[in-house]
N, CA, C and O atoms as CSV, one atom per row, in Angstrom:
chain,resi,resn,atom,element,x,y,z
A,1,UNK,N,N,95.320,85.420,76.229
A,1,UNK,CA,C,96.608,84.979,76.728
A,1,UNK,C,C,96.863,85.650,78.073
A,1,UNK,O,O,96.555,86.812,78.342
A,2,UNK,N,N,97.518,84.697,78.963
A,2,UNK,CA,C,97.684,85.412,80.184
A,2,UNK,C,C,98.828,86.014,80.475
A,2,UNK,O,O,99.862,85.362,80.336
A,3,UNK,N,N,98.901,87.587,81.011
A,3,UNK,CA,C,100.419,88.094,81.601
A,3,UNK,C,C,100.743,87.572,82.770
A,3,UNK,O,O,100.015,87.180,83.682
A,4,UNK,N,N,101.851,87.597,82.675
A,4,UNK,CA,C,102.719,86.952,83.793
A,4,UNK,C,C,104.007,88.230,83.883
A,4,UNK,O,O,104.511,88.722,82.873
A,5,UNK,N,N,104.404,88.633,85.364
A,5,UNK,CA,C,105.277,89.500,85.229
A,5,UNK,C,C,106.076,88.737,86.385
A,5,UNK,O,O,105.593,88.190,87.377
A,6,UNK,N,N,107.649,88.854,85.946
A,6,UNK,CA,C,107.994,88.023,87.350
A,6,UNK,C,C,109.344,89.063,87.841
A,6,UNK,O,O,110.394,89.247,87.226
A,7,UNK,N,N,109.003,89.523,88.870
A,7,UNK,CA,C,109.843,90.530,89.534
A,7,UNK,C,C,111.169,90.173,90.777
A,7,UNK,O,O,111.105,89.728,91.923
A,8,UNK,N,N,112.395,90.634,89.863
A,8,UNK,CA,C,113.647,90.042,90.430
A,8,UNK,C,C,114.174,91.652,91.399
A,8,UNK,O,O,114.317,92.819,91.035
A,9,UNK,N,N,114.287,91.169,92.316
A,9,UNK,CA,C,115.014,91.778,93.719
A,9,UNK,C,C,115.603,91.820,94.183
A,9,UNK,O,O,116.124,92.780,94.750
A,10,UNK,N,N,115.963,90.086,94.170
A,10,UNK,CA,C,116.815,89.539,94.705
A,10,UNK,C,C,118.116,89.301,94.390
A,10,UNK,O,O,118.031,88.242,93.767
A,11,UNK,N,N,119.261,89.600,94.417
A,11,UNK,CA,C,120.370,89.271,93.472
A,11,UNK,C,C,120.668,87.800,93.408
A,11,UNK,O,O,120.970,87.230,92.359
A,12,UNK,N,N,120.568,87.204,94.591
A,12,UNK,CA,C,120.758,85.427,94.188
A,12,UNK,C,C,119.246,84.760,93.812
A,12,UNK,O,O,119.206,83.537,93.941
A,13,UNK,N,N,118.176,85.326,93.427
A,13,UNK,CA,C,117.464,84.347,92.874
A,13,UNK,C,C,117.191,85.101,91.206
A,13,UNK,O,O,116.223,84.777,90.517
A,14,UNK,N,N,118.290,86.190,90.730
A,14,UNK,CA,C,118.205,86.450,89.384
A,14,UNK,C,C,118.151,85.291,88.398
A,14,UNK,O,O,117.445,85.509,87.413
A,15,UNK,N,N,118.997,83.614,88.483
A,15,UNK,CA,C,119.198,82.968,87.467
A,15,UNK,C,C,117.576,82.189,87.608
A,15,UNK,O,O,116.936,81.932,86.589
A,16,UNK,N,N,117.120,81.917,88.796
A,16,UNK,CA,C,115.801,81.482,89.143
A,16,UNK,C,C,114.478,81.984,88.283
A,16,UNK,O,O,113.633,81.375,87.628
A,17,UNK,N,N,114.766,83.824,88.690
A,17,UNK,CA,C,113.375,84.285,87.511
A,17,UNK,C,C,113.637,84.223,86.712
A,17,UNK,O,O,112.625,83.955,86.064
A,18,UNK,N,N,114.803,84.306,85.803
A,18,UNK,CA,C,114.787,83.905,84.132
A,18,UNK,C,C,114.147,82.788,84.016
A,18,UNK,O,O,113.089,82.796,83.388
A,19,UNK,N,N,114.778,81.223,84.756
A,19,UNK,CA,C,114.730,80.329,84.449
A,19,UNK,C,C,113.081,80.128,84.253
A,19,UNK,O,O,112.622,79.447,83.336
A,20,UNK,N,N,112.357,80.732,85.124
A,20,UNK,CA,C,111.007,80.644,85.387
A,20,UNK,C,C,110.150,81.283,84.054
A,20,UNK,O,O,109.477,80.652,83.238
A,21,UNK,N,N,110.380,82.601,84.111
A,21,UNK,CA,C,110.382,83.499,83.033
A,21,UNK,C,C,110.344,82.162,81.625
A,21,UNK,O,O,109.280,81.556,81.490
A,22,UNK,N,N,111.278,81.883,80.878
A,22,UNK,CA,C,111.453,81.002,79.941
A,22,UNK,C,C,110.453,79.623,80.658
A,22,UNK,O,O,109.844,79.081,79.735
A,23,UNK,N,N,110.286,79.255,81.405
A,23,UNK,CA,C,109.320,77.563,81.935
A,23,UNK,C,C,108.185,78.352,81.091
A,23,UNK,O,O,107.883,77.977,79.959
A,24,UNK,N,N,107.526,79.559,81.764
A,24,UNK,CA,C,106.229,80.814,81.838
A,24,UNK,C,C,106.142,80.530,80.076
A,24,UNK,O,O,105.198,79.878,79.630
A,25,UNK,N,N,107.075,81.014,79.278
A,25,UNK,CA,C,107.229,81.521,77.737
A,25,UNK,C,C,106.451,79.909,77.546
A,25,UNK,O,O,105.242,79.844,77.324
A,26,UNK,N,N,107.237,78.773,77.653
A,26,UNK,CA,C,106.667,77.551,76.936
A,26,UNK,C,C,104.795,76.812,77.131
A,26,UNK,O,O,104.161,75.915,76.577
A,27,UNK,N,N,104.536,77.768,78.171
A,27,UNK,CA,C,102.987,77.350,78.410
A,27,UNK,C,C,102.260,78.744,77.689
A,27,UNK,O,O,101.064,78.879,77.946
A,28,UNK,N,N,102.892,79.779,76.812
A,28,UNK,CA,C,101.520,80.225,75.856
A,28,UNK,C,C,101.468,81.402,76.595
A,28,UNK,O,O,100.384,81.979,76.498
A,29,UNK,N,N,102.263,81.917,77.273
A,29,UNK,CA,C,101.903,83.495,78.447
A,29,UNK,C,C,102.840,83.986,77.584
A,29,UNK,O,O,103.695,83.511,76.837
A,30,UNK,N,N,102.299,85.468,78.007
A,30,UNK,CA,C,102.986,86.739,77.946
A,30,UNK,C,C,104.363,86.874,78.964
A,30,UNK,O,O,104.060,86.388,80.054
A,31,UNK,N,N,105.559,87.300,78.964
A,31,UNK,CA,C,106.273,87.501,79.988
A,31,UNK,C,C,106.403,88.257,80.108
A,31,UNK,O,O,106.013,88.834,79.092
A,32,UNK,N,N,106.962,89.282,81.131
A,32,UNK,CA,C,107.405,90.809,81.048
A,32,UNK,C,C,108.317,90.289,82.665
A,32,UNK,O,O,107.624,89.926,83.615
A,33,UNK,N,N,109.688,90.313,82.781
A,33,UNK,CA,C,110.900,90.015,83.755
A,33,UNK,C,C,110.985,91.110,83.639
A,33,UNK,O,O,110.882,91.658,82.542
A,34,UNK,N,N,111.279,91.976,85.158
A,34,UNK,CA,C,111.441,93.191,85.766
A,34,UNK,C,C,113.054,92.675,86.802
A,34,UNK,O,O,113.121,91.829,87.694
A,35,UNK,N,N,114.031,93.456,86.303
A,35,UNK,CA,C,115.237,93.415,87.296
A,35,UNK,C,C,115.497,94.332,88.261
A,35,UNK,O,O,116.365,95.121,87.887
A,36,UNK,N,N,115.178,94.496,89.115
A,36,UNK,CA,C,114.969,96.262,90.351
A,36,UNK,C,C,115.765,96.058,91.013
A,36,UNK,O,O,115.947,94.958,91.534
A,37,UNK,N,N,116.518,97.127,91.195
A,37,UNK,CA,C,116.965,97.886,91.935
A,37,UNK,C,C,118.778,97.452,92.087
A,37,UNK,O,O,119.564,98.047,92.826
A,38,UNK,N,N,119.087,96.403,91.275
A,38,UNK,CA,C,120.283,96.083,90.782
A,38,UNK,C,C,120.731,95.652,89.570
A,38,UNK,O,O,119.873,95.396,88.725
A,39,UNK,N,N,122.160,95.478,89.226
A,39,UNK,CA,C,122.668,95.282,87.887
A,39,UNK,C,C,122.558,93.510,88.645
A,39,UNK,O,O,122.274,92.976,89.717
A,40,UNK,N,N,122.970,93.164,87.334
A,40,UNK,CA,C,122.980,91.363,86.876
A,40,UNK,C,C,124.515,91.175,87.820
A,40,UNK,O,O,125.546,91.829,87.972
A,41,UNK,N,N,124.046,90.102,88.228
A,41,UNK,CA,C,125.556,89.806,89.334
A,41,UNK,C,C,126.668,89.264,88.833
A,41,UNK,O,O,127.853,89.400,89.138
A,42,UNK,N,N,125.985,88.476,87.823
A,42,UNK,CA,C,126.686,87.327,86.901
A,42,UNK,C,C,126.396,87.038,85.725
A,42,UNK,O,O,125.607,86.138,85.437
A,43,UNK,N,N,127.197,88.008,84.607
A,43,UNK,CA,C,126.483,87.366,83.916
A,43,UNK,C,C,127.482,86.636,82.736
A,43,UNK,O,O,128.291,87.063,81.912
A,44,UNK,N,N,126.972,85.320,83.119
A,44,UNK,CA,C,127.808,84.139,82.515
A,44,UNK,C,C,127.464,83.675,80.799
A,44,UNK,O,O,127.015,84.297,79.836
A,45,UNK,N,N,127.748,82.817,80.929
A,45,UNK,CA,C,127.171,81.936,78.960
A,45,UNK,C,C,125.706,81.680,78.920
A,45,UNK,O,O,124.880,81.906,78.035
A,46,UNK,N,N,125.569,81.027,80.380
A,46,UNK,CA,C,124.465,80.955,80.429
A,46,UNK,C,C,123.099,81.532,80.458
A,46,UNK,O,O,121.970,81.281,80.038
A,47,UNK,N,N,123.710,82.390,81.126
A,47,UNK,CA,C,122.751,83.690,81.326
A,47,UNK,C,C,122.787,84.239,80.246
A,47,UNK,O,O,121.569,84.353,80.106
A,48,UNK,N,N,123.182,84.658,79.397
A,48,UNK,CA,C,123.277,85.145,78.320
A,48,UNK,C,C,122.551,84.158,77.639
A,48,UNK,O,O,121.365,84.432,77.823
A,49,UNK,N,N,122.637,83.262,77.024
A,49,UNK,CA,C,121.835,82.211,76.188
A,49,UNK,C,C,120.764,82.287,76.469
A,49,UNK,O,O,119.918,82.759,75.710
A,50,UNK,N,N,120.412,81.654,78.125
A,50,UNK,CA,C,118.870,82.418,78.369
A,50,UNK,C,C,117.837,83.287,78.074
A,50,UNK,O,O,116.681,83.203,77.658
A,51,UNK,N,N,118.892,84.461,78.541
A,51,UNK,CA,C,117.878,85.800,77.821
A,51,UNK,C,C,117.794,86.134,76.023
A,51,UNK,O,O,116.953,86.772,75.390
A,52,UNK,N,N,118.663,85.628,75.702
A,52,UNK,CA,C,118.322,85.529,74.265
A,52,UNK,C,C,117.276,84.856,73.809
A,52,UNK,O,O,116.427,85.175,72.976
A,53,UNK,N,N,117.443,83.738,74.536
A,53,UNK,CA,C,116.035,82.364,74.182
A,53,UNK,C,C,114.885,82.902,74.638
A,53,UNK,O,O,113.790,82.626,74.148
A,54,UNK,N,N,115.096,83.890,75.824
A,54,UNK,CA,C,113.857,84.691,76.427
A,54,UNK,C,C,113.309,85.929,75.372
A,54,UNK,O,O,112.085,85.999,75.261
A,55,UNK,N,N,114.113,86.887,74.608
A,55,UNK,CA,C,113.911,87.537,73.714
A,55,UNK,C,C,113.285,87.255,72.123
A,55,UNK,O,O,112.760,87.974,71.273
A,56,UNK,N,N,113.629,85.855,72.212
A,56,UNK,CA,C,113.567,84.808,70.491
A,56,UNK,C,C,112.314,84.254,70.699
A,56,UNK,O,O,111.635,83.847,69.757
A,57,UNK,N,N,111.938,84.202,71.892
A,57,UNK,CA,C,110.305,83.709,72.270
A,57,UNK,C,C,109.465,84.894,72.501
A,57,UNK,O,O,108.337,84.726,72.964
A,58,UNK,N,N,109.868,86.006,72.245
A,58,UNK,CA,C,109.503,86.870,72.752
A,58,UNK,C,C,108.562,87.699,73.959
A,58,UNK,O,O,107.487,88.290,74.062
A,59,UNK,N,N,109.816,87.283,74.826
A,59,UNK,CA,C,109.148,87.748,76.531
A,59,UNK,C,C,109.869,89.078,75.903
A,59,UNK,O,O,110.392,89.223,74.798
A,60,UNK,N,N,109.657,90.356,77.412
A,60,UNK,CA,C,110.102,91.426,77.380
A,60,UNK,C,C,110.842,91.010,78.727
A,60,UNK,O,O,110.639,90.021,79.432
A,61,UNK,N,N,111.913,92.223,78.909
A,61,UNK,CA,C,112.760,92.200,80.059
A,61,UNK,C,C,112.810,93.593,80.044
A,61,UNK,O,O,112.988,94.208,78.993
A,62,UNK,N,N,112.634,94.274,81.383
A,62,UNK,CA,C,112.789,95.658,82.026
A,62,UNK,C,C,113.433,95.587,82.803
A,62,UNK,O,O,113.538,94.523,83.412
A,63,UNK,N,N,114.321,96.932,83.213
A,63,UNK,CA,C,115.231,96.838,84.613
A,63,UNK,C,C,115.198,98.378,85.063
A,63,UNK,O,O,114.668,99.074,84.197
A,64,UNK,N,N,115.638,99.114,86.225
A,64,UNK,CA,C,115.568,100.187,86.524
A,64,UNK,C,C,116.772,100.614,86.820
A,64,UNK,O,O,116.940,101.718,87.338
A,65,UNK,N,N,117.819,99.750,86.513
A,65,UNK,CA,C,119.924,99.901,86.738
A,65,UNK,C,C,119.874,100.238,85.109
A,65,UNK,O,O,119.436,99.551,84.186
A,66,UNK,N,N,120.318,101.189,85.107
A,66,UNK,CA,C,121.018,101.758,83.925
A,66,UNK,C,C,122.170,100.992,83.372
A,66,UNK,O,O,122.703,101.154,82.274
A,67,UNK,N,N,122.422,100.274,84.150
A,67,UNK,CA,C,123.819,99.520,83.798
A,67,UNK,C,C,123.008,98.040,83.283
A,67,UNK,O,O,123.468,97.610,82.225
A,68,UNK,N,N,122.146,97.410,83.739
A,68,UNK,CA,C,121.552,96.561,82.540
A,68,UNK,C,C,121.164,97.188,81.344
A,68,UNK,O,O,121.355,96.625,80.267
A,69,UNK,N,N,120.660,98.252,81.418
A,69,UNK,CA,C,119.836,98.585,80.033
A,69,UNK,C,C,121.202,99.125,79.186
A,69,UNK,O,O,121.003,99.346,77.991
A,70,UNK,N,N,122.300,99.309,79.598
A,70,UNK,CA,C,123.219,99.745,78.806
A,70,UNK,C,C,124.371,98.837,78.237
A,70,UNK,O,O,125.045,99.059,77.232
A,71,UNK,N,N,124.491,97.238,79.521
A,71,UNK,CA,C,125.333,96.432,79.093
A,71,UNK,C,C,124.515,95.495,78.188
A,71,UNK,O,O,124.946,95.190,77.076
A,72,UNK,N,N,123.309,95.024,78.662
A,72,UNK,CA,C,122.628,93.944,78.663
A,72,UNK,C,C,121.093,93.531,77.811
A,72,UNK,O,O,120.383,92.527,77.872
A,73,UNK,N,N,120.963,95.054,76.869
A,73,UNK,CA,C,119.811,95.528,76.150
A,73,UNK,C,C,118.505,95.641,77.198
A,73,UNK,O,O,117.494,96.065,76.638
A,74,UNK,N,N,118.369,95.363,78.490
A,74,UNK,CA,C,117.074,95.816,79.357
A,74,UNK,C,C,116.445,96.709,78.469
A,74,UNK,O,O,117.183,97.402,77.770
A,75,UNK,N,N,115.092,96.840,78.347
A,75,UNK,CA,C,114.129,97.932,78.189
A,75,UNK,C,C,113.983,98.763,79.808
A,75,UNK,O,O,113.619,98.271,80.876
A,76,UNK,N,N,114.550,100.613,79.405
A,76,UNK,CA,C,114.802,100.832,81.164
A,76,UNK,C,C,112.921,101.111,81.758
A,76,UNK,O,O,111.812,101.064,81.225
A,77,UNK,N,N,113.260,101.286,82.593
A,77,UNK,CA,C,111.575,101.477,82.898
A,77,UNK,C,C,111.670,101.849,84.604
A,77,UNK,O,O,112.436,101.261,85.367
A,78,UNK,N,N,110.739,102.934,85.012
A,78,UNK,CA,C,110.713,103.381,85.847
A,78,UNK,C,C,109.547,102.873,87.118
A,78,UNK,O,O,108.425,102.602,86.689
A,79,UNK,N,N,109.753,102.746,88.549
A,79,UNK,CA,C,109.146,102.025,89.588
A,79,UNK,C,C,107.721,102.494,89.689
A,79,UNK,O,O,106.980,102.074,90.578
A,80,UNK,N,N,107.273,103.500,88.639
A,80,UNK,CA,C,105.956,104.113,88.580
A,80,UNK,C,C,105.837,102.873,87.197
A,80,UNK,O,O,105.251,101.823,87.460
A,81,UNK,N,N,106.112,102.968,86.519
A,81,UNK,CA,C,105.869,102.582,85.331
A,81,UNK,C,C,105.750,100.351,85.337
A,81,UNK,O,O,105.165,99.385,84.848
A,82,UNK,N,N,106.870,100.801,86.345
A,82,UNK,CA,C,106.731,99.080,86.998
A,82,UNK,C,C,105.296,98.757,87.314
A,82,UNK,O,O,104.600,97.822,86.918
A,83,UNK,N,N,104.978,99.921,88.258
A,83,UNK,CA,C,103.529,99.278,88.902
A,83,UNK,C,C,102.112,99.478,88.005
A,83,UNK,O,O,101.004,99.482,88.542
A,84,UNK,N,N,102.278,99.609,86.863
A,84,UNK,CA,C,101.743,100.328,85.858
A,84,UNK,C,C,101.458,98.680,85.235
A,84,UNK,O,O,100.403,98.068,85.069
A,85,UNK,N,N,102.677,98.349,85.024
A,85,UNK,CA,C,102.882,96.669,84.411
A,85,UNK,C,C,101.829,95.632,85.213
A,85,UNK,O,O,100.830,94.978,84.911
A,86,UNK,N,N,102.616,95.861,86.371
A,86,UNK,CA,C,102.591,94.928,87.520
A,86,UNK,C,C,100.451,94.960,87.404
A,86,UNK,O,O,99.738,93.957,87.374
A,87,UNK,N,N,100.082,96.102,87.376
A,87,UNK,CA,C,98.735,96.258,88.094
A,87,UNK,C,C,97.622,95.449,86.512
A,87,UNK,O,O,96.512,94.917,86.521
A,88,UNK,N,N,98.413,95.671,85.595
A,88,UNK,CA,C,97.256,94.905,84.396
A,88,UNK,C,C,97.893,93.135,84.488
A,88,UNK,O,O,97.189,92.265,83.975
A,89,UNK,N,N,99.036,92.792,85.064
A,89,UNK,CA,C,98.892,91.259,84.880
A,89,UNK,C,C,98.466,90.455,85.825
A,89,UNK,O,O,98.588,90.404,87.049
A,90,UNK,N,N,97.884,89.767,84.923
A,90,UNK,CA,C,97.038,88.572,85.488
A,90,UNK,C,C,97.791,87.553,86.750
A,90,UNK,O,O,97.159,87.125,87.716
A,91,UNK,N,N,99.327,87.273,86.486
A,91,UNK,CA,C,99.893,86.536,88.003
A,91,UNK,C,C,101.249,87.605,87.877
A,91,UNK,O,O,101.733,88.266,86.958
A,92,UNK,N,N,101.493,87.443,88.958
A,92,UNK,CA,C,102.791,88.457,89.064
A,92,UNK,C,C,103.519,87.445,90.123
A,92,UNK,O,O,103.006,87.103,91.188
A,93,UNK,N,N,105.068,86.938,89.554
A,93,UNK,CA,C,106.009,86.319,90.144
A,93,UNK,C,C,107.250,86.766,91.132
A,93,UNK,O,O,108.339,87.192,90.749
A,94,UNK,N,N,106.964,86.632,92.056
A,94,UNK,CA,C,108.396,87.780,92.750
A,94,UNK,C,C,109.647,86.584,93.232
A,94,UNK,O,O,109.429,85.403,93.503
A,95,UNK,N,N,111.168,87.388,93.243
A,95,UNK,CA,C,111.997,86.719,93.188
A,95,UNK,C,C,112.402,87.440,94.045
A,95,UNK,O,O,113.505,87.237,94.553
C-alpha cells in the first residue's frame, strides 16, 4: 500500500488537503495530513464531518499547534518527527 502524506501550510488551502486527504483514503493509500505551523482557521460542520470520515477510514492527522491537538484531537508531532514521516512516504502532497 502506498503512503501518501499531504502537508498543510497554508491556511486557505486547509479545506483543500483534507478534501484531498479523504479523495487519497478512497483509492487504497495510507494517509498521514500534517497541519504546520497553524491552528484550523475554520472550523465549520463541515470540516468537522470530514475529519471524522478521515479518522473512520482511518487516515492519521498530525499538527504542530497545540491548539489543534487540544481542540481538534490532532496527533501533536514535532518538525523533526514531520520529516521523519515525510522521508518514508512514497508521494508527499503539499498545500
Amino acid at each position: 500500500m502506498k503512503k501518501v502524506c499531504v502537508v498543510i501550510r497554508d491556511i486557505a488551502q486547509q479545506y483543500e488537503g483534507l478534501r484531498t486527504s479523504l479523495g487519497a483514503l478512497l483509492d487504497a493509500v495510507e494517509i498521514q495530513m500534517f497541519v504546520l505551523n497553524h491552528e484550523i482557521a475554520e472550523m465549520d460542520e463541515a470540516f468537522q464531518d470530514n475529519m471524522e470520515f478521515l479518522d473512520e477510514m482511518e487516515g492519521e492527522r498530525f499538527s504542530n499547534n497545540s491548539a489543534n491537538v487540544e481542540k481538534y484531537g490532532f496527533r501533536h508531532v514535532t518538525l523533526k518527527q514531520t520529516a521523519e514521516y515525510l522521508k518514508a512516504a512514497d508521494v508527499i502532497i503539499p498545500f
